[in-house]
N, C-alpha and C positions, 0 to 999 in steps of 0.2 A: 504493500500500500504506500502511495506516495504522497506526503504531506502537500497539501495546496497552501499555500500565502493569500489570504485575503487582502483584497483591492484595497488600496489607501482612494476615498472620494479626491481628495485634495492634489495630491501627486499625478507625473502620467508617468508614463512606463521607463522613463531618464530621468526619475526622480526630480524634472522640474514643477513646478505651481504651473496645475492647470488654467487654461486662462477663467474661466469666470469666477474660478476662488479670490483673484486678484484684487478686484475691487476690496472685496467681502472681508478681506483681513488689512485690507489698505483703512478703509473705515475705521476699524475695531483698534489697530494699532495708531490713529488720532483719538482717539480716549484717554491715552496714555496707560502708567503703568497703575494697575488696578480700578483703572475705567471698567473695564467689562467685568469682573468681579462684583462692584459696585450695582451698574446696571442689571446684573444677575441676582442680585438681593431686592433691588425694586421690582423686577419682574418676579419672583416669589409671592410679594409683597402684595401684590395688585391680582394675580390671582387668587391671593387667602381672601381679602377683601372684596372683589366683584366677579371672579372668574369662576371658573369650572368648582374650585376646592370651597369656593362659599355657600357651595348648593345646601351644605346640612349646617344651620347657625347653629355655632357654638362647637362644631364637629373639632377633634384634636387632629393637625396633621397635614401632608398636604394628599389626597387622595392621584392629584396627577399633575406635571408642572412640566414646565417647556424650558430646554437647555437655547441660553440665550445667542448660542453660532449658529444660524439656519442653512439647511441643506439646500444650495445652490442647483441649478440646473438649468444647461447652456438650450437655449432657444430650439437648436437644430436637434439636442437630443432629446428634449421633451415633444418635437413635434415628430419623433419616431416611435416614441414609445404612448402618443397619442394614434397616432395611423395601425399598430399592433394591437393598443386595447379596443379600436374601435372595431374593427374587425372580429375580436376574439367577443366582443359581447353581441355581434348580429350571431355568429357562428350559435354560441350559447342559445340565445334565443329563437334559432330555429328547431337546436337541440330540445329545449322544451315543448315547443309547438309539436315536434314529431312526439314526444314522451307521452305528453297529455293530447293526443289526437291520434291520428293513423299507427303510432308506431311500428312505421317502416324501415326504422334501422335497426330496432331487434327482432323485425322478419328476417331482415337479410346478413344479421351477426355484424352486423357492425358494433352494437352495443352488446352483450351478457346481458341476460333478465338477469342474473343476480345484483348488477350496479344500481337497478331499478326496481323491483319489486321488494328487496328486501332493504331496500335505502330506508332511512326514516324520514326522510325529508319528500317524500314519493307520497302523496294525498289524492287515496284514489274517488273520494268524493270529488276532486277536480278536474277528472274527465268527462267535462260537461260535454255532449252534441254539441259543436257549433263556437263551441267557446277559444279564442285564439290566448293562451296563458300570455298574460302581460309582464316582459320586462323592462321595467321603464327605466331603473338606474342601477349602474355596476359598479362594483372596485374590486383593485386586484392588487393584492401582494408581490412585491417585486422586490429578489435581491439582486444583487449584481455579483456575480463568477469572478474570480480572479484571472479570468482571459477580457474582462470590461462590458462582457456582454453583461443585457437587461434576460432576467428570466423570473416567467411566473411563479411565484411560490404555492398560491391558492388565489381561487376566482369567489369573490362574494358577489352572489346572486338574491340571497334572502333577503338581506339590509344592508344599506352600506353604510355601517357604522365610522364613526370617525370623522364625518364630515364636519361637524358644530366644533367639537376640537381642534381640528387644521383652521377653520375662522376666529377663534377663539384667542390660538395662537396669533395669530397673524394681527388683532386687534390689537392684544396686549405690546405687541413686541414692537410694533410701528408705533407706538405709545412712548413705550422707553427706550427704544432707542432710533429715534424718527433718524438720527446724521448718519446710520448704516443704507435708508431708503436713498436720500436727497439722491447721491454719487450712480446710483446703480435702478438701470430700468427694471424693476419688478413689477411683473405681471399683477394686476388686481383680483379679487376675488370675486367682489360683488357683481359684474356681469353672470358669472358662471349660474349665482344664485336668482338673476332675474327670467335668465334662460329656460330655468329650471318651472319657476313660478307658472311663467307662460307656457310651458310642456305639459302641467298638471292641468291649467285650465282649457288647455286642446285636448284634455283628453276625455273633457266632458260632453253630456250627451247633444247631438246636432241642433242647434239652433237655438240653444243655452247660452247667451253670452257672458254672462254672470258665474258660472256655477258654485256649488258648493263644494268646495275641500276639506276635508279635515286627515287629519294625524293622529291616528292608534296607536296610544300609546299602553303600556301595562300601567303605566301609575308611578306615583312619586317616590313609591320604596325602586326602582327600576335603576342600575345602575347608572342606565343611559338615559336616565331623567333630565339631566342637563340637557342633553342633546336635542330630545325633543321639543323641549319647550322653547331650545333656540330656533331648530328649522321650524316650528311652526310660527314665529315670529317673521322668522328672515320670508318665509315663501306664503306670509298671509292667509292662513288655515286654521281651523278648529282645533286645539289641541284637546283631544276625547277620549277617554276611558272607555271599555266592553259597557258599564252601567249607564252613560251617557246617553248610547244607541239603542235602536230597538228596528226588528222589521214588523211592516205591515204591508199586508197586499204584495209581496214581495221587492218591497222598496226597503229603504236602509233610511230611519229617521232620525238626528238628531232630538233628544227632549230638553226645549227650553222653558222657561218661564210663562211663554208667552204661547208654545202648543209644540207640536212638530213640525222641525223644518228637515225638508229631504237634502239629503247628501250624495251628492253625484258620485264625488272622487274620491278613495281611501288610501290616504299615503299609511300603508303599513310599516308599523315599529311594533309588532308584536310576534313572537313565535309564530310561525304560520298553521301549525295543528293545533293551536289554543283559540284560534278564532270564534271558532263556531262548537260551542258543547254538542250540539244535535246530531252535529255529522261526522265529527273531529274527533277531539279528546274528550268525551264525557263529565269529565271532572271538571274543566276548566272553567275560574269563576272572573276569567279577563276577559272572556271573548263576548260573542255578540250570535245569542240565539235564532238559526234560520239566516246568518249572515251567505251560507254558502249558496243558500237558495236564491238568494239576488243577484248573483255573479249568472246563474241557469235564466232568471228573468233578465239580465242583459241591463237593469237597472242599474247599476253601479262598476266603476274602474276600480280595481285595487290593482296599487302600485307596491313590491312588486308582488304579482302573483301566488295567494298563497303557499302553491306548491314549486314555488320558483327555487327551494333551497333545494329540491335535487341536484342540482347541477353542481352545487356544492362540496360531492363526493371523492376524496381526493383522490382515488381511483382512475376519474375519471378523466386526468389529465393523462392516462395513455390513449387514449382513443382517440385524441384533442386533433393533430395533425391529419391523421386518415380520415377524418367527419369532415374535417377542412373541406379537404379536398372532394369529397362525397357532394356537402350539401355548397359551398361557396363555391369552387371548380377553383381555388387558390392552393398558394402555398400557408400554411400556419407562418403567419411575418414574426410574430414576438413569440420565441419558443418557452415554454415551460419548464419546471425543473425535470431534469430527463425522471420519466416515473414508469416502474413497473405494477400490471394488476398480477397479484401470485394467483390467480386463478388458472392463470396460463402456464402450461408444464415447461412451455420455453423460457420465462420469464423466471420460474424458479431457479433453473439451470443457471439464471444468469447469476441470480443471489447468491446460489452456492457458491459458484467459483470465485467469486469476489465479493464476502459477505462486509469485508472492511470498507466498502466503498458505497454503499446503500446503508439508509438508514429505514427502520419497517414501521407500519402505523397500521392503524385498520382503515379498511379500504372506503369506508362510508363515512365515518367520524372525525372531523376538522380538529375537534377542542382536543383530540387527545396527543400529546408530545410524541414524535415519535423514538423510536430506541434505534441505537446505535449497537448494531447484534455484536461487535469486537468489544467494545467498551463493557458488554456483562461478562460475569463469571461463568465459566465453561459451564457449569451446570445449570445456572440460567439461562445461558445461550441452547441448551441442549434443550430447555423445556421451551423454548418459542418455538425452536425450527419443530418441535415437535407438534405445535397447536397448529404453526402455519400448516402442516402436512394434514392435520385431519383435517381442517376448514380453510382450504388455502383463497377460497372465493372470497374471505373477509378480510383479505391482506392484501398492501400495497408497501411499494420500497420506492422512496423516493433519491438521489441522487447526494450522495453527502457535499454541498457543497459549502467553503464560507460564507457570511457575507462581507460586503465591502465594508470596511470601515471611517467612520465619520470624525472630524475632532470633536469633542466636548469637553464642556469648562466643569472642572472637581476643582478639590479642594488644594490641589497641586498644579493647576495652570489647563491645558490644552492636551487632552490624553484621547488617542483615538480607541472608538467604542466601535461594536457593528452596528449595525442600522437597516430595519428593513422600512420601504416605502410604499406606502398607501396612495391608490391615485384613483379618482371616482371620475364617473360617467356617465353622461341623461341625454337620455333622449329627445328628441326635438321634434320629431315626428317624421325627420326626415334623413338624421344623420345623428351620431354619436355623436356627443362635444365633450373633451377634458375640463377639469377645475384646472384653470393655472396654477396649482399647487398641488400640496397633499398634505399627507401625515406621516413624517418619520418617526420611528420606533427606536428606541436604545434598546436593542436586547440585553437584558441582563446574563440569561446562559441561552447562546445563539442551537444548543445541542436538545433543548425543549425548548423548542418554539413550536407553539399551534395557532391555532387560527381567532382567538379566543384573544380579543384584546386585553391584557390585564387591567384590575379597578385602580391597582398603583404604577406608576413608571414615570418614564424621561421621556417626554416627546419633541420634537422638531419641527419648526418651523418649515418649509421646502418653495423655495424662490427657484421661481420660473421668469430668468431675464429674456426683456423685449429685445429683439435684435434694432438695431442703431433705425429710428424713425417707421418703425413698424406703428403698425395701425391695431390699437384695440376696438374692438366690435362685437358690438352688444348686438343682445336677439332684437329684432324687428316687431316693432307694437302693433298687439292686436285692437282690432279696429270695433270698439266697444262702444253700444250707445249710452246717450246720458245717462248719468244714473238719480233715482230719481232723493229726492231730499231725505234722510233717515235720522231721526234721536230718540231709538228704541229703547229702551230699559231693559224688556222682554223678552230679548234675545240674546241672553247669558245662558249658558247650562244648569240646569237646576244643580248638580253635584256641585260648580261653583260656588253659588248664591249660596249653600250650605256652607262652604267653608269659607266664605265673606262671613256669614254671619257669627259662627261659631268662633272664628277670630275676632273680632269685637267681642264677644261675648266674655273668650280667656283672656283678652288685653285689660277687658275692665275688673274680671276676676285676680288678676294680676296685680293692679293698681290700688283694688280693694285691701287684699293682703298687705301692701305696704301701707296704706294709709294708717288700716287701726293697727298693725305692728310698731309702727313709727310713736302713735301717740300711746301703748301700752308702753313701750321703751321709754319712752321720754319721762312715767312715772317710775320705772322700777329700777330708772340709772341716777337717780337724784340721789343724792348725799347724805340728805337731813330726812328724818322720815314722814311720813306723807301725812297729811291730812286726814280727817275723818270724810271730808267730802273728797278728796282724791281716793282713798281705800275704794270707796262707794264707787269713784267712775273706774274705779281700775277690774272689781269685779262687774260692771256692765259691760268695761271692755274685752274681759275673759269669757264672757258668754256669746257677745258677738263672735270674735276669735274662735269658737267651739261650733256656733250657729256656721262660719263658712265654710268650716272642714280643715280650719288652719291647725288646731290644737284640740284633742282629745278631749270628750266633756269632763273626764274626771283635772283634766291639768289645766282648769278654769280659774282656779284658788290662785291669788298673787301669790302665794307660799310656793308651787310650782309652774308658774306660768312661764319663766323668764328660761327654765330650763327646756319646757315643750318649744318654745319661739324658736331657740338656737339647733333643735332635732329639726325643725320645719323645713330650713335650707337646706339640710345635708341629703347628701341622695338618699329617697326612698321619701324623703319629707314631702307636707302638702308643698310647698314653694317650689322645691325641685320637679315634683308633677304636674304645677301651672307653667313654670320654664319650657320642660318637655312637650308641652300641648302648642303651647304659642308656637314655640318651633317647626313642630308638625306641621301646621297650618300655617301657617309663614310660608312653608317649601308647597304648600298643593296648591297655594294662590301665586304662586312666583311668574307663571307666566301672565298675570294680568299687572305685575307690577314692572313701572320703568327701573330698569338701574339703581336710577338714583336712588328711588323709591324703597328697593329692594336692599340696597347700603345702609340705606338709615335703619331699617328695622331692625337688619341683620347685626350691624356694629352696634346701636346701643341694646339689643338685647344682650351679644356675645358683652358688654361691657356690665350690666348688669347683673347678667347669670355669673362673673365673676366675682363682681366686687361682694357680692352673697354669699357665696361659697368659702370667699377669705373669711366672711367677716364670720363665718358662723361659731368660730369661737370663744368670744365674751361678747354681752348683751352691747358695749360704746360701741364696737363696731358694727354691731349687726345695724344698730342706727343709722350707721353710713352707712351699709350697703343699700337701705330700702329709698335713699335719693337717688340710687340709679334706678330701679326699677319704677318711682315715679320720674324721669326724666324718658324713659323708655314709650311708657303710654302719652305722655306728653308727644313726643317724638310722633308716635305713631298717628292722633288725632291732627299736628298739625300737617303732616303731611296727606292723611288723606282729606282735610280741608282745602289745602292749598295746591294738590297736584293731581289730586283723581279726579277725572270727569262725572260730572252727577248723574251718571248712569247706574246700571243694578247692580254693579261692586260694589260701589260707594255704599249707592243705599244698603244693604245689606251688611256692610260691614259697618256703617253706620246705627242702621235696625240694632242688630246686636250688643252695639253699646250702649246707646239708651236704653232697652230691654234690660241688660244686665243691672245697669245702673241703677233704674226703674226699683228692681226686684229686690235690690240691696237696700236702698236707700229705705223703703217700704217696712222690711225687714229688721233694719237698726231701729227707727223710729219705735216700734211695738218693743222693739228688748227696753231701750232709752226709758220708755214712756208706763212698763210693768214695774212699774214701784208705787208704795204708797204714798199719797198725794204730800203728806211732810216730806217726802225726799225725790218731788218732782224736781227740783232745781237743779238737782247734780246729774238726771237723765237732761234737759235742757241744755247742760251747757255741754255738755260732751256731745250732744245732738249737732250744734254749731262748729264744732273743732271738726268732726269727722266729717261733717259736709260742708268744710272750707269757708263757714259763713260767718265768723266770727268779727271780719274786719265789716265785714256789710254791714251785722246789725248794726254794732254800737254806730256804727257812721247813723241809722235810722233812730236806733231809740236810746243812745249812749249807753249807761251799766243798769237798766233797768233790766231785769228779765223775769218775762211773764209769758204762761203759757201760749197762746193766741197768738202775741207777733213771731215766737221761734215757729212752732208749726206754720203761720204761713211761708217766713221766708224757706222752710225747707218741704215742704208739701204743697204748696197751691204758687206762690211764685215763679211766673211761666218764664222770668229774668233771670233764673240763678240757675247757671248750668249743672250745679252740684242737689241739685233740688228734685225731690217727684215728677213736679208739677212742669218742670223741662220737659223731662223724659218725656212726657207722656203727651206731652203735645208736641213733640218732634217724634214722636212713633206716629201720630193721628198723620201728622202732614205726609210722613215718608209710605203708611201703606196708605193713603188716598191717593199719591202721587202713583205707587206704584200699579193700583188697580187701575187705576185711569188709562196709564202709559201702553202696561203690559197687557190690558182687555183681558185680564183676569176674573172679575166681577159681571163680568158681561153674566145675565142670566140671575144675577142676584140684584139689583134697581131695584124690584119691587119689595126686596127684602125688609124687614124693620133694621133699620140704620143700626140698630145697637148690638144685632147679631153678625153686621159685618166687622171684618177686621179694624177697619179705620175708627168706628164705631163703639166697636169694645174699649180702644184705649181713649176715647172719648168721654163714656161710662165713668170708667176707673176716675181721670181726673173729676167728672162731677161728685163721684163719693165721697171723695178727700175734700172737696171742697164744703161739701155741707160739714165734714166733722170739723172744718174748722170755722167756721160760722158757728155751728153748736159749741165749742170752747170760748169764742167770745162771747157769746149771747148770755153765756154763765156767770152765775153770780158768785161759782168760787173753781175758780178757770183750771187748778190745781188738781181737782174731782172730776172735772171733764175729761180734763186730757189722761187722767190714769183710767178710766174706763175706752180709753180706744183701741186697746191692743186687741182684743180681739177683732174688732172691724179693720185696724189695719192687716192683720193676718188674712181677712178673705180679700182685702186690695194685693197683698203679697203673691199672694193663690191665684186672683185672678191675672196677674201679670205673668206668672210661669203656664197658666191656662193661653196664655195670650200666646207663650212660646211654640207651645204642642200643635196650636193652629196655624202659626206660619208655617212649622216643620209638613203639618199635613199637607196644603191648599200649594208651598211654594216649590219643597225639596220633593218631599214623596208623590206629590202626584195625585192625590185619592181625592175622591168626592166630601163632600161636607158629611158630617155625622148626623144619620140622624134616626130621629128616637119617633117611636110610636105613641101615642096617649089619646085617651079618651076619656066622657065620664059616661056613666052606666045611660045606656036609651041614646045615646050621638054617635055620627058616623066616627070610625077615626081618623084623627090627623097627623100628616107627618112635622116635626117641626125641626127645623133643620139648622144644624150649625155650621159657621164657614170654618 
């Protein structure tokens, strides 16, 4: 066996600097000395903060980051190994056309039915009559041989992952370090992706000029959750969940707010035998039931093809050239890594006599590394050559080669790595087109490499320069009419709207925790010891504190209160599982938030959930920590004031926090106000501390305090944001806005107004409003106000009643509830709730 030398990228074969390296370290070397070092700690910096590694707030690490030398590539030889992939993915895609239609190249052996029938990636629910398998975009792994030649490693036909990463890169990196672009033409990216936009929507149905798109995605636990939420930003699409969808009539419907909207186009990002439970995988709780049925009704594109991962099969890069020539009448241009199927007895033959120079895998399976049969122990080489011989149809050996290697900056300067490169491809309708880029890979052990991108590594950058006054050229605009005026509400996803809401909901659960944590600290960190009216607010404050789940009803006692508070932060604590929830919900609403938007939430919770976590060991600093996590919800209300459009995000992440605020507020009052009328004062005044109204009052009635003017300012006060009587008329405004906008209500007009949603929190403030009339009208205000805890209990009640009816009417979908009743000798009637 004879050792090969992998490719130096940078060098050519007289050890001189290839020309387009030239520029590229001419740049890097005006930095001076530990410029690039430097610029490599900002670009870390900027992907923990906005990039790919910020997708989970608060996450420890970098999950993936880009080595800040980018792999160059000269004009002439990217537009070779653009003319090979484009070729190699028409070839593909007739290959599938034949697989799932006529197959007439396993009539006539050109393929083995074992590379097909027993493929996993082979979906025989998708041999529909008629149906032509869609492959709309490809990428393909390429190393480079130490003779310079480009050679296929693997063809990804399923998804082409990677692509949101190579843009990603390429943002950050023209960021920090713009004086590497000025000098050197680098190809842009952003046409590739507009090309692309426009190729989805040709591929909708005839005389649609609008259609709809959306992006199937698994979901936000997905490790390619970043990915998705970028390409369906970048190519303007639905980014949708299997729960989102639904068929009817053999259509494919989006469910919004506002009804069903149909979906013409599905850019799949989902395992392709998870789609469909009915026809597919059974079990699977991502897909979209009867989805395959619609592909048979010719209703809907899915891009690529669910069954489009056969082609996948590493196997089946021996067959690659001979099919060439079969179904294209060419030669294969961009050869492969030379690969054997061991199904074939001449193919084994060849393994044997030279097992040092093939490396073996199984002949369907991408993810699995393959083995180097010299590198095991004789007696584990003895026990594969011996599985390949019973089942040699499951084995394939592909060519041991290196790859080339790249420089990359460590902790010691410039050390060449291997690097394998990723380079995608879409269809136009009429020709293949390249991304001027890709995605290079740092192998970490180049001897297990699969096809399986890792969650952790080193990626690159890959500059495609323009040749001297070349012409860039974007796709050609489709010719669309007006469109007509839109300021929908309604047409949000309901799964969204749920987690608008329920994020508001933990932001102010969030903020609630600090506030009465903050003012319990403030009495059990004093010096001198407390007052007989402080004792008194410290246990109202310990019953609230137990009332939100923050501390144990028994560690209510100031005697152990101060020890429950500091268990609360540390994991497993209530505070740690409001951190955790915001977080969650932070990441499933990420593609409806800008950047910017996305920064602030993420840095001041990640600064919060810190400063918590230090502080949770003595009560002075747990005090500071609770000013970050009120700066946090601050943070968050002013930016979705000031940067969300008042559409059904907003409102719903809005809804959610008057709701919660509503509930609490409601909630503290009746604890405050459950004393006997001699010790209404110290529930009073602790009433104003916790609802921030203290500087109001005395501004209104200086140090008098008496029952009637506190419950107004913090119940019927429609001015004071920290008050009931806010909440509940900015809940009235936001669901009349939203029944209006969304034509949700349509069908209830003739309803009695107080059984509508808008309605209900209408109710609610006029309750509060009489009991505080009825405290003034009192001739001993003291007696009044300690008999309202029960009634504000069923305002409490009915505000969390108020929650269960959006949840039904907005997220779930289901008709109003409703009850039967009659009295004896009358017909019965139904009465119905929204």
């Amino acid at each position: 066996m004879t050792t090969q030398i992998p490719r130096d990228e940078m060098v050519d074969g007289q050890g001189g600097l290839r020309p387009h390296w030239r520029g590229v370290l001419a740049a890097f070397s005006a930095m001076g000395e530990g410029g690039l070092a430097t610029r490599a700690r900002r670009l870390d910096r900027a992907f923990e903060e906005e990039g790919i590694a910020s997708v989970l707030p608060g996450a420890a690490g970098r999950p993936w980051r880009c080595d800040p030398v980018p792999l160059p590539l000269a004009a002439s030889e990217f537009a070779v190994l653009q003319e090979g992939l484009a070729q190699r993915a028409r070839l593909l895609a007739l290959v599938l056309q034949d697989i799932y239609g006529p197959q007439t190249l396993l009539a006539e052996g050109k393929l083995p039915p074992a590379l097909v029938y027993a493929n996993p990636g082979f979906l025989r629910a998708c041999r529909i009559p008629g149906h032509v398998p869609l492959l709309h975009s490809y990428a393909a792994d390429l190393i480079r041989a130490p003779d310079g030649t480009w050679h296929v490693w693997a063809d990804r036909t399923a998804s082409t992952g990677g692509i949101g990463y190579a843009q990603e890169n390429r943002r950050l990196l023209a960021r920090v370090l713009p004086e590497a672009f000025r000098p050197l033409q680098v190809r842009q990216l952003r046409p590739f992706f507009d090309l692309w936009q426009d190729s989805l929507r040709r591929l909708g149905p005839a005389g649609q000029p609008n259609p709809t798109v959306a992006l199937l995605t698994p979901g936000n636990a997905a490790p390619q959750w970043f990915e998705h939420m970028f390409l369906a930003r970048e190519l303007s699409c639905a980014l949708v969940e299997g729960g989102d969808l639904t068929v009817r009539g053999g259509a494919l419907y989006l469910k919004t707010l506002k009804g069903l909207q149909q979906v013409d186009v599905l850019l799949r990002r989902l395992d392709g035998r998870m789609i469909d439970p009915l026809e597919l995988e059974p079990g699977s709780l991502l897909g979209v039931p009867g989805l395959v049925d619609t592909l048979r009704q010719g209703s809907v594109r899915i891009a690529n093809d669910p069954g489009s991962g056969v082609a996948e099969a590493p196997a089946l890069a021996a067959f690659l050239p001979a099919l060439c020539q079969r179904l294209l009448g060419e030669k294969l241009l961009l050869p492969g890594v030379p690969t054997l199927w061991l199904g074939d007895p001449a193919a084994r033959a060849v393994l044997q006599a030279n097992p040092g120079g093939w490396r073996v895998a199984p002949a369907l399976d991408s993810t699995v590394p393959p083995v180097l049969p010299m590198a095991l122990s004789e007696v584990a080489r003895g026990e594969l050559m011996a599985r390949i011989e019973a089942r040699p149809w499951e084995w394939a050996a592909t060519a041991s080669l290196p790859p080339s290697v790249a420089p990359c900056l460590d902790g010691r300067g410039l050390t060449p790595r291997p690097v394998l490169l990723r380079l995608f491809l879409v269809a136009d309708g009429a020709e293949w087109q390249a991304m001027p880029g890709g995605l290079a890979r740092v192998l970490e052990d180049p001897e297990r490499l699969t096809g399986r991108r890792p969650e952790v590594g080193v990626s690159k950058d890959v500059w495609v320069l323009s040749e001297e006054r070349g012409m860039i050229m974007g796709p050609p605009a489709l010719s669309v009419p007006a469109l007509k005026l839109r300021r929908p509400s309604g047409d949000l996803p309901s799964r969204v709207a749920d987690n608008m809401f329920w994020l508001g909901r933990y932001v102010e659960r969030l903020d609630r925790a600090a506030r009465l944590m903050r003012s319990a600290l403030q009495r059990l960190t004093r010096g001198t010891g407390l007052l007989p009216r402080e004792l008194l607010e410290l246990q109202m404050l310990g019953r609230c504190l137990a009332e939100a789940g923050l501390v144990p009803p028994e560690a209510a006692p100031a005697e152990t209160l101060g020890e429950a508070l500091l268990a609360s932060v540390r994991d497993g604590g209530a505070v740690a599982g409001l951190f955790a929830s915001v977080a969650r919900l932070t990441e499933s609403v990420r593609d409806r938030l800008t950047d910017e938007m996305y920064a602030t939430f993420t840095a001041t919770l990640r600064a919060a959930r810190g400063d918590a976590a230090a502080a949770g060991r003595s009560l002075d600093g747990l005090t500071h920590g609770m000013v970050g996590i009120t700066r946090f919800a601050t943070a968050v209300a002013g930016v979705a004031a000031e940067n969300m459009v008042r559409g059904g995000g907003w409102m719903f992440l809005e809804l959610g926090r008057r709701l919660e605020r509503g509930w609490a507020v409601a909630g503290q009052v009746s604890l405050a106000l459950d004393q006997p009328p001699s010790r209404i004062e110290a529930g009073l005044r602790l009433l104003l501390e916790i609802c921030d109204s203290v500087i109001t009052y005395r501004s209104r009635y200086l140090d008098v305090l008496q029952p009637a003017p506190v419950l107004d300012l913090v119940l019927v006060d429609q001015g004071n944001p920290r008050g009931l009587g806010f909440q509940l008329t900015q809940m009235h405004g936001l669901l009349d806005e939203l029944s209006s906008t969304a034509g949700l209500d349509v069908g209830a007009a003739n309803a009695n107004p107080r059984e509508m949603l808008a309605g209900a929190a209408a109710g609610l403030l006029a309750e509060v409003e009489i009991m505080v009339e009825m405290v003034l009208a009192a001739s001993d205000q003291a007696a009044a106000a300690a008999s309202l805890p029960s009634q504000l209990r069923g305002v409490e009640a009915g505000v969390a009643a108020l929650s269960d009816r959006i949840t039904r009417r907005y997220f779930a979908l289901l008709p109003a509830v409703q009850t039967l009743g009659w009295s004896p000798g009358e017909v019965p009637v139904l009465r119905g709730a929204a």
